[in-house]
C-alpha positions as a Markdown table, in Angstrom:
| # | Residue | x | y | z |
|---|---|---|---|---|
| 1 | Unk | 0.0 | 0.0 | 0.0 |
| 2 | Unk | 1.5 | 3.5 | -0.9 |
| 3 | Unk | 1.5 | 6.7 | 1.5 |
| 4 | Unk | -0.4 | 9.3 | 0.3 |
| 5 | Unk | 1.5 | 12.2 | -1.0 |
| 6 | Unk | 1.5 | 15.3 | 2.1 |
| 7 | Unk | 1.9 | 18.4 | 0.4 |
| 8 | Unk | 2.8 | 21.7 | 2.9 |
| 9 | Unk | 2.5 | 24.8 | 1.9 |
| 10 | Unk | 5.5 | 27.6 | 3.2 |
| 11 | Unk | 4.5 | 31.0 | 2.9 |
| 12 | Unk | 7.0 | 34.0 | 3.5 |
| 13 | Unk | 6.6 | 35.5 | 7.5 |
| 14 | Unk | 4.0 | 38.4 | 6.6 |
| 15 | Unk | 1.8 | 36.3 | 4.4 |
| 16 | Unk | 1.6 | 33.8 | 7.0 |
| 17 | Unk | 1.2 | 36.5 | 9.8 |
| 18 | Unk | -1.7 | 38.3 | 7.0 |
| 19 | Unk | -3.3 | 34.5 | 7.1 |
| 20 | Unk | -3.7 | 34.6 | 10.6 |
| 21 | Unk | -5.2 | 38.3 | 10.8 |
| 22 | Unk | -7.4 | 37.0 | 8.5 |
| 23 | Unk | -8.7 | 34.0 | 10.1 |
| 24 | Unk | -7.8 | 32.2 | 6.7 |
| 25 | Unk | -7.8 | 28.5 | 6.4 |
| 26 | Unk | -5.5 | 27.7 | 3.4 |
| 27 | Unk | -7.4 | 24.7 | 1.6 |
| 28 | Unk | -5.5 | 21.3 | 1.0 |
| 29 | Unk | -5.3 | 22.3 | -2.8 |
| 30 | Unk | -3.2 | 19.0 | -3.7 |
| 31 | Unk | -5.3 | 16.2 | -1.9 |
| 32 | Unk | -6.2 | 13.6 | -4.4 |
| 33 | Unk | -4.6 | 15.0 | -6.9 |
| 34 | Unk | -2.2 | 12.8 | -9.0 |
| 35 | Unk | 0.2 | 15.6 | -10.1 |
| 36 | Unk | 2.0 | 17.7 | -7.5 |
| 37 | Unk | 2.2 | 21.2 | -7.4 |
| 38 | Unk | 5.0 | 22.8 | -9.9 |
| 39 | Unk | 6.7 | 26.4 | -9.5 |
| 40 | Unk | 5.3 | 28.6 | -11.9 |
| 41 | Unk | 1.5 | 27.2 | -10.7 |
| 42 | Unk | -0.8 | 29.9 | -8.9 |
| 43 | Unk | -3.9 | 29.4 | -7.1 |
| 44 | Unk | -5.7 | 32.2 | -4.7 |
| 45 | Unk | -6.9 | 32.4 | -1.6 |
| 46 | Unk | -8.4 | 35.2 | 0.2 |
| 47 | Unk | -8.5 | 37.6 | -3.1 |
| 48 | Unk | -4.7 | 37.2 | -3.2 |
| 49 | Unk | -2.7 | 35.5 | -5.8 |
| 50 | Unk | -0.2 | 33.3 | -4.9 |
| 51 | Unk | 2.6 | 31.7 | -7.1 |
| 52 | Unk | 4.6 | 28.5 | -6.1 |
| 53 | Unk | 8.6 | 29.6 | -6.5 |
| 54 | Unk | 10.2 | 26.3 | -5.7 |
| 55 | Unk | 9.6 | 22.9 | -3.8 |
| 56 | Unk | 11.3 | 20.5 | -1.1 |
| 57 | Unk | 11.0 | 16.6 | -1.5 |
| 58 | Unk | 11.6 | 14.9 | 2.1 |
| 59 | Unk | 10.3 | 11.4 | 3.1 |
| 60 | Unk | 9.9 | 11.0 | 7.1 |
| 61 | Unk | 8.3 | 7.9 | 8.7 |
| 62 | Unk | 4.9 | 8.9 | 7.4 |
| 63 | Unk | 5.9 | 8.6 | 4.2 |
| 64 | Unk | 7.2 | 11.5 | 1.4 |
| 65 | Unk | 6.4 | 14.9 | 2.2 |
| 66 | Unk | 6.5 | 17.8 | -0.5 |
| 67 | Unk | 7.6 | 21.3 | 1.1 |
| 68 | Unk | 6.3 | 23.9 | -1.4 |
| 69 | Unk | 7.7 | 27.1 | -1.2 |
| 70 | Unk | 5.2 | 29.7 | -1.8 |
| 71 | Unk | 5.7 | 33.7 | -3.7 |
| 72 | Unk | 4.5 | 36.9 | -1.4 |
| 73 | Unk | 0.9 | 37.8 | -2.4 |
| 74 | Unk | -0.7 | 39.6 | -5.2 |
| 75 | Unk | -4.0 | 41.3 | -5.1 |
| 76 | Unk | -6.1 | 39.8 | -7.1 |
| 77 | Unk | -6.1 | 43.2 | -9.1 |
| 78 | Unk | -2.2 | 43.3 | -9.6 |
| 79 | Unk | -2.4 | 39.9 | -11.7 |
| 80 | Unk | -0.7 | 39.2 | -14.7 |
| 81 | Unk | -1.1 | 35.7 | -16.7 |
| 82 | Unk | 2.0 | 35.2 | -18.9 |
């Protein structure tokens, strides 16, 4: 039987510290998902963009983990496809 694939997001200190003002719960984007997260991907939450700038492979007793490393926020005004 294979472990699941745990994906954690890491957001710089005043996105993360914005998240918590907010009372923002940060969905599990990547559960169930057969393709993991790549840099260059964007989702959104709370009317901010977010791009993913890089990623972390680990494996721990739980199985592998993937650390991804998240870009400072956007507004959702201030985005730019391309």
């Amino acid at each position: 039987m294979s472990n699941p694939l745990r994906t954690v997001l890491v957001f710089s200190h005043e996105d993360q510290a914005w998240l918590r003002r907010s009372n923002l719960v940060v969905p599990d984007y990547w559960r169930g998902h057969g393709v993991a997260p790549m840099p260059g991907d964007v989702f959104r939450v709370g009317g901010r963009q977010f791009t993913i700038q890089g990623r972390l492979w680990e494996h721990d007793l739980h199985g592998p983990l993937l650390r991804v490393f998240v870009g400072a926020a956007h507004a959702e005004s201030d985005s730019v496809f391309g």
